[in-house]
C-alpha positions in Angstrom: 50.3 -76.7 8.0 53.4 -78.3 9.4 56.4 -75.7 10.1 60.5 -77.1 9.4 62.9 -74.9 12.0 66.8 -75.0 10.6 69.5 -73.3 12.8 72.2 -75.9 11.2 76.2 -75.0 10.6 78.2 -77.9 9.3 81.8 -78.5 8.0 82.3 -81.1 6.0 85.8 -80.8 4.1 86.1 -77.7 2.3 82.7 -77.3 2.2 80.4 -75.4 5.0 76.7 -75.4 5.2 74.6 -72.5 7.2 71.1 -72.6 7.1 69.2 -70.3 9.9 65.3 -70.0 8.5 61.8 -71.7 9.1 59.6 -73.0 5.8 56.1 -73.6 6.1 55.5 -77.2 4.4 52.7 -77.7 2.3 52.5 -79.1 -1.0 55.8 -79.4 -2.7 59.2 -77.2 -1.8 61.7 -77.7 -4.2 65.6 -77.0 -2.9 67.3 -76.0 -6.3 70.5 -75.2 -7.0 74.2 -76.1 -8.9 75.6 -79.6 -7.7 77.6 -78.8 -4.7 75.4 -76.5 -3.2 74.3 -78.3 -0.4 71.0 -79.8 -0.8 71.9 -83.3 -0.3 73.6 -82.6 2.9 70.8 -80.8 3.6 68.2 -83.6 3.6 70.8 -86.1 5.2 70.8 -83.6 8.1 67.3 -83.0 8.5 66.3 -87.0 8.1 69.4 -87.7 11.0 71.8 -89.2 9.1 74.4 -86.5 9.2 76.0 -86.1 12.5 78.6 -83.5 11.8 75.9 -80.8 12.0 75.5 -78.5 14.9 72.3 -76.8 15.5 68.6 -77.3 15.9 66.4 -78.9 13.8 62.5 -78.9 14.6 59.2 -80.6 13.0 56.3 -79.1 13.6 57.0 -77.9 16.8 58.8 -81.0 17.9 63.2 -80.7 18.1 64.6 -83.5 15.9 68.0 -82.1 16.9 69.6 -79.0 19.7 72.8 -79.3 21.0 74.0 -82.8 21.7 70.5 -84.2 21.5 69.4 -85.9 18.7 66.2 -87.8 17.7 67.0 -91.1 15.6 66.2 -91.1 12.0 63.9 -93.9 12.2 62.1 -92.0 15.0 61.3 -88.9 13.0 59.2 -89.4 10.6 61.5 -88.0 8.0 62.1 -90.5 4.9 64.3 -89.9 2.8 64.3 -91.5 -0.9 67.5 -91.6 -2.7 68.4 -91.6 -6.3 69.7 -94.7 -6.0 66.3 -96.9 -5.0 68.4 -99.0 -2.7 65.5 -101.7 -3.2 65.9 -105.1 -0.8 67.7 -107.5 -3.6 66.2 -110.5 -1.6 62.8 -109.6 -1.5 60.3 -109.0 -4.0 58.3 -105.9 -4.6 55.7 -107.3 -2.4 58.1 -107.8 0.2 59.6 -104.4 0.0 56.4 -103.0 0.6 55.8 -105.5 3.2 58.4 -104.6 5.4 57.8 -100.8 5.1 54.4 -101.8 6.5 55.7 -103.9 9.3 58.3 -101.1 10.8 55.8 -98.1 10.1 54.6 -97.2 14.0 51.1 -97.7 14.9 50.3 -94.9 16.1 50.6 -93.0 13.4 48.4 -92.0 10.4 49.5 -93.3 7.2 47.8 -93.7 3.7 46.3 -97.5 3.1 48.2 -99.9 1.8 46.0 -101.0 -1.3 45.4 -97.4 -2.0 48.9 -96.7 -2.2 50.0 -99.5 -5.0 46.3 -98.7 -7.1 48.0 -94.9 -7.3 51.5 -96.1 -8.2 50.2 -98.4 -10.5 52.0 -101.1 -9.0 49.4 -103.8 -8.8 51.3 -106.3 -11.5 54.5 -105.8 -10.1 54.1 -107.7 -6.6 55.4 -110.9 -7.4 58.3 -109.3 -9.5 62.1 -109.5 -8.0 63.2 -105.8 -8.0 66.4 -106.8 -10.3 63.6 -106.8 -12.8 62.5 -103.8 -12.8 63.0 -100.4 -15.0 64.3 -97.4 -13.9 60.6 -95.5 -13.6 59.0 -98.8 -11.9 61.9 -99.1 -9.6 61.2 -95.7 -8.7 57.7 -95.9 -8.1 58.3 -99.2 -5.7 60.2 -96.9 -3.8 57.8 -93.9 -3.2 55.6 -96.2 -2.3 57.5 -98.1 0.1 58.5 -94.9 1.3 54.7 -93.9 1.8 54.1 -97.3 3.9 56.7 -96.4 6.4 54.2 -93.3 7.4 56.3 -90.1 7.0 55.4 -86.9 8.5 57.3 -85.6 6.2 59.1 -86.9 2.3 62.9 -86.0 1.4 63.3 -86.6 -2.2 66.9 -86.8 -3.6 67.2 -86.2 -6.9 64.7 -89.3 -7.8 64.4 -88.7 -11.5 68.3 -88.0 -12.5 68.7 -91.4 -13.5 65.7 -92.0 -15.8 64.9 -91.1 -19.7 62.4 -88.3 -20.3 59.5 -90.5 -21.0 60.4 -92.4 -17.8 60.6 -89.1 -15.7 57.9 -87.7 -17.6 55.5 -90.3 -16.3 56.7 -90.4 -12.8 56.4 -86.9 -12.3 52.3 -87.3 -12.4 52.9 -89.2 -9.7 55.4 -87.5 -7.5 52.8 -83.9 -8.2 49.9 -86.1 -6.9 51.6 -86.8 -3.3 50.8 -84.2 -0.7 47.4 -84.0 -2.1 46.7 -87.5 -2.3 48.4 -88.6 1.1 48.7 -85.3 3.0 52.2 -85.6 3.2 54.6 -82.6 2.7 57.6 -83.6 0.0 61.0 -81.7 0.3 62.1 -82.0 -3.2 65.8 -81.7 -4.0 66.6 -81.2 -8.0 69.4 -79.0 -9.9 66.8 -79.5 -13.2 64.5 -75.8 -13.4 62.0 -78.1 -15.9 60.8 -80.4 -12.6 61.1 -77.6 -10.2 58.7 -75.5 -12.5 56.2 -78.4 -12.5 56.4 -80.1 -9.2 57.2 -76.9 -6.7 54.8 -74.7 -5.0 58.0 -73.7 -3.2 61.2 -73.3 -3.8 64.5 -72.4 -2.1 67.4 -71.2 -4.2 70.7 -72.6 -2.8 74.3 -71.8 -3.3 77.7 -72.9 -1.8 76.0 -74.0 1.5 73.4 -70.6 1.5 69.9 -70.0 1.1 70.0 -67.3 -1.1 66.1 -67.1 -2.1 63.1 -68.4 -1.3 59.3 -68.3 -1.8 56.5 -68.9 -3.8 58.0 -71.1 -7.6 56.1 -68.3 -9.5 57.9 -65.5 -7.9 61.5 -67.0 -7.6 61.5 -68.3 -11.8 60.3 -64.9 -12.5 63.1 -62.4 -10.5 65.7 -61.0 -12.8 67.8 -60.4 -10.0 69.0 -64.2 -9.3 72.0 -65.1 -11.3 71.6 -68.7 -10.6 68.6 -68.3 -12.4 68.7 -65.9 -14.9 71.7 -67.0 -16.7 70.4 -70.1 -17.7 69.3 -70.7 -21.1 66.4 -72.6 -19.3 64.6 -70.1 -17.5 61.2 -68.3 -17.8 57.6 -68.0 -15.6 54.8 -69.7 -14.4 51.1 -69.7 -15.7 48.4 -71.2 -14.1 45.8 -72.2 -17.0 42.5 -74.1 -17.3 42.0 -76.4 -20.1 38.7 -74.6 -22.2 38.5 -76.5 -25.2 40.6 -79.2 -27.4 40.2 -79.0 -31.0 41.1 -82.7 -32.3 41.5 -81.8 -35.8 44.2 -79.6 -35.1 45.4 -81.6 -32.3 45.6 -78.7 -29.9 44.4 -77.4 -27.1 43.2 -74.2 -25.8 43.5 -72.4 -22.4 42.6 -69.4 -20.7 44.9 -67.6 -18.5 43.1 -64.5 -17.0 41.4 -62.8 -20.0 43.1 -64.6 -23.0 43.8 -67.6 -24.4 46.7 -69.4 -25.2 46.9 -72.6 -27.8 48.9 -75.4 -27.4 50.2 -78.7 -28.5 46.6 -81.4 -28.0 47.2 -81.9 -24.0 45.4 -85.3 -22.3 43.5 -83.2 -20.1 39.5 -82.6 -19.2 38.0 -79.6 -19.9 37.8 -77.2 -16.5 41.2 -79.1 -15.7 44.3 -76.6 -14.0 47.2 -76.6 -15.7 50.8 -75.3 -15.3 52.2 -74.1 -17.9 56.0 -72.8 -17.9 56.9 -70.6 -20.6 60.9 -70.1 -21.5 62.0 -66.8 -21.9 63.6 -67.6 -24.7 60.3 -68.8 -26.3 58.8 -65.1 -26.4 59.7 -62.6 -28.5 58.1 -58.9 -28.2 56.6 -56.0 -30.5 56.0 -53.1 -30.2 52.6 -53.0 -32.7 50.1 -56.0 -33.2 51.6 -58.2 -35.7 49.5 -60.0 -38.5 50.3 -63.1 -40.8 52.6 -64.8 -38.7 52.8 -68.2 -38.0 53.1 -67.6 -34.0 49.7 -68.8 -32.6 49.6 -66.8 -29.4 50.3 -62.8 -29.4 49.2 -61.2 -25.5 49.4 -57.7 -25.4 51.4 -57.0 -21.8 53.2 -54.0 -20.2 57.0 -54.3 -19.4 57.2 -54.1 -15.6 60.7 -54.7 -15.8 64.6 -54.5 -17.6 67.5 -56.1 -16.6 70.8 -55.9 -18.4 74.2 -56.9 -18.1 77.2 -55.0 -20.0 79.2 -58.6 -20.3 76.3 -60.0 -22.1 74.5 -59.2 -25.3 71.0 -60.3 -23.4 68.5 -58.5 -21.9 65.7 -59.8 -19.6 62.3 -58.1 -19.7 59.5 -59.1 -17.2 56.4 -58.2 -18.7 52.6 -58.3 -16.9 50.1 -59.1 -18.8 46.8 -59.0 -17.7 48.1 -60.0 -14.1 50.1 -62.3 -14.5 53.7 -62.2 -15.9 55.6 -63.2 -18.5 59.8 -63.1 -19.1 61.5 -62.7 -22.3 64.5 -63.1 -23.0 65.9 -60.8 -25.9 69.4 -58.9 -27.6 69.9 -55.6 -25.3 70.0 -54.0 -29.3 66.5 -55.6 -29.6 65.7 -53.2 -25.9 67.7 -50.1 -27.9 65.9 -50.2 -31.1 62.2 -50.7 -30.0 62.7 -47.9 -27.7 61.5 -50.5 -24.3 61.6 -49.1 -20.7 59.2 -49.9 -18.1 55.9 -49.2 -18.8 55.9 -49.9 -22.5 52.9 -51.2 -24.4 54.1 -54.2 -25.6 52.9 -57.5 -27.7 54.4 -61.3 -26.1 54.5 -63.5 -29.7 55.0 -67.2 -28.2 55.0 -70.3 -30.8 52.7 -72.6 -29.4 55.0 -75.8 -29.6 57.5 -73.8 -27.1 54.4 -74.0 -24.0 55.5 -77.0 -21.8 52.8 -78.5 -19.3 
């Protein structure tokens, strides 16, 4: 498992960045926040094309940048992939690729070259001429371009801000499958909680130039004590499901979670598949006794870990466990008053089944 080492302090305008901390990279690590928080500067410092940063930056044991010495960008092994695709105009996607291949260094490992475009579905789009191409398949040209230049390690700004839904819907398969597929780690930077919840196994909470949080995605989406996070109507927690059984009829499907089952909208998966499954806060509502003809589809009985309220707002937050793994619901602090909830109460998680995104 590759270790990133950050000592960094940079002024930049009005704006400072301080960053003093170490992440273990594997798998996806999402840096979240508000726009102007500092991720992009971030990544542009780490890949080495910020020079107004003082400080040490390290790879896996080897310094990138201390002091006044600093390691090129093309030298590190740290790509960084921009919103913007910033595709070669004069070159088709074939060439693109191409010349990724030609600059990668030899003598290090990288992910083959027809493997690559068969997993980025890109095997009809050689011959195009990248003015040509959507949004999504732009995007996809340049991951895997990115991939042919042998990284050590991927910087992803913001890729998906600039697609539709069922654009970024579709590319995000592919981003998820990346450190598995090509053992590379992916620093992921994103102001959206929906791709951080689907994409991260780690995320860093930042604010005005600060890491303020950081950890496993489960446990950061499910603290009530992150205003960043809690505030927004967006928010909620993490569950880690395997697809049991798909009733076509019905055109849903059902997963286990622990001990109980949830049912949801017909999902294109296997059965034995893993799934993540984010559940909104706002999508769960509580009881206090088992409740019967209702149209909610999944009721989980759960014990209220935890309340969190705030006198300027007429919401409450309630982390609940159930069965080991927890849920948040977001509900009216009246709602806490009049059903009598403090931690430890039995409680009953009602969640419509159309609300459970995948």
């Amino acid at each position: 498992m590759a270790q990133l080492t950050l000592d960094l302090q940079a002024t930049l305008g009005d704006f400072s960045l301080q960053v003093d901390d170490q992440l273990q990279m594997d798998g996806i690590t999402a840096l979240f926040g508000p726009s102007g928080s500092g991720k992009s500067t971030l990544l542009r410092i780490i890949a080495g094309l910020e020079t107004r940063a003082t400080g040490k930056v390290a790879f896996n044991g080897e310094t990138w940048q201390h002091a006044r010495m600093r390691v090129p960008a093309h030298v590190r092994g740290a790509t960084l992939l921009f919103q913007d695709v910033r595709l070669f105009p004069h070159l088709d996607v074939g060439g693109n690729l191409d010349y990724a291949a030609r600059r990668a260094p030899p003598s290090r490992d990288g992910a083959d070259r027809h493997d690559i475009i068969r997993s980025l579905e890109l095997d009809n789009l050689l011959d195009r001429r990248t003015q040509t191409l959507s949004g999504g398949e732009a995007q996809r040209v340049a991951i895997a371009r990115a991939l042919l230049a042998r990284p050590r390690l991927l910087l992803m700004d913001e890729p998906l801000a600039a697609l539709d839904l069922g654009r970024r819907a579709r590319l995000l398969d592919r981003i998820e499958e990346l450190p598995r597929r090509f053992g590379i780690p992916v620093l992921y930077v994103t102001h959206a909680i929906d791709e951080v919840a689907r994409l991260a196994d780690h995320t860093v909470l930042m604010q005005s130039g600060r890491w303020i949080a950081r950890g496993d995605t489960a446990d950061i989406l499910e603290r009530l004590d992150l205003p960043d996070l809690a505030a927004g109507s967006d928010t909620g927690a993490l569950l880690n499901a395997t697809v049991a059984s798909h009733d076509d009829a019905l055109a849903l499907t059902r997963l286990t979670v622990g001990s109980w089952t949830l049912s949801v909208p017909a999902l294109n998966r296997p059965a034995g598949a893993e799934v993540r499954l984010r559940v909104r806060a706002r999508d769960v509502a509580l009881a206090t006794e088992r409740p019967s003809a209702i149209s909610i589809r999944n009721v989980l009985e759960g014990r209220v870990l935890e309340i969190t309220t705030d006198g300027q707002s007429p919401y409450a937050e309630v982390l609940i466990d159930v069965d080991g793994s927890h849920l948040r619901a977001r509900i009216t602090r009246a709602s806490v008053a009049e059903l009598a909830l403090v931690a430890g109460s039995r409680v009953y998680a009602l969640i419509k089944s159309i609300a459970l995104d995948s």
